[in-house]
N, C-alpha and C positions, 0 to 999 in steps of 0.2 A: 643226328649227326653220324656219320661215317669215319671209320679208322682207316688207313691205309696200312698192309701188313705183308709180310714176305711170306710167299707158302711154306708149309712144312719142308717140302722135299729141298730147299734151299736152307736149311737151316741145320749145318753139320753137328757143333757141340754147342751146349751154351755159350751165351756169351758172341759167338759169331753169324751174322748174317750175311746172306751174300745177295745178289741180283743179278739176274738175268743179263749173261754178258759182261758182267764185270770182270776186270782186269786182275784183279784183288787175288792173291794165292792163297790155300789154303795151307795153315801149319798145323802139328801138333800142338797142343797144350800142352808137352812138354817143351819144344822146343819158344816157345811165347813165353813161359815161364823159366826158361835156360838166360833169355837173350839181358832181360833187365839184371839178372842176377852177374850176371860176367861184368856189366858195365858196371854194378857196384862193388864186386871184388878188383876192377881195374883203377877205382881212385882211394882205395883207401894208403893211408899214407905208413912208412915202414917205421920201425921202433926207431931207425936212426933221426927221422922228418920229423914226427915228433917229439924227441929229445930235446932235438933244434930246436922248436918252435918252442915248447914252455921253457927252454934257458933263455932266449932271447925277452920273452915276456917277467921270465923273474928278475931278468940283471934291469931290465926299464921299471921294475917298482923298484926294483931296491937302490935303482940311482936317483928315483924318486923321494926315496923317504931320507935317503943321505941330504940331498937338500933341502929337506923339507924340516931334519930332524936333527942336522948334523953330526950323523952317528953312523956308524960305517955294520950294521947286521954281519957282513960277513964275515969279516975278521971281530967282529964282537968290540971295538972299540970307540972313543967318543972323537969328535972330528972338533976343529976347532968353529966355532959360529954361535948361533944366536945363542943356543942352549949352551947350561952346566949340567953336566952327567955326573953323577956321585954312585961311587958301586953299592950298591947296598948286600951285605952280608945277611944271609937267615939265621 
């Protein structure tokens, strides 16, 4: 059996092949390693986005466990419902 293979003199760095006539440009491996890197410093999210996002997710547990527990976490006190909360002293 037979392999089909690009000649050396097409073959710039690793990693890149070219062919005879192709259309294809060549880049630096710097700049092939710049381009993913920009797109993933362009979605990360800022100290304020995430703020947002975990208050929005702690006030939906804790209005979860309010009715689930009838007791209010944040202000520390017992809500009126199915439960009796009794303060226990150490």
């Amino acid at each position: 059996s037979t392999r089909e293979s690009a000649p050396c003199s097409l073959i710039r760095f690793a990693g890149t092949v070219l062919t005879p006539g192709s259309t294809t440009r060549w880049t630096s491996p710097k700049a092939a390693i710049q381009r993913p890197q920009d797109a993933i410093l362009r979605n990360i999210p800022t100290s304020h986005e995430m703020e947002e996002f975990f208050a929005r997710a702690e006030q939906s547990q804790q209005r979860l466990f309010m009715e689930k527990y009838n007791f209010d976490v944040a202000n520390d006190v017992p809500l009126p419902g199915q439960y009796q909360w009794v303060r226990v002293m150490p």
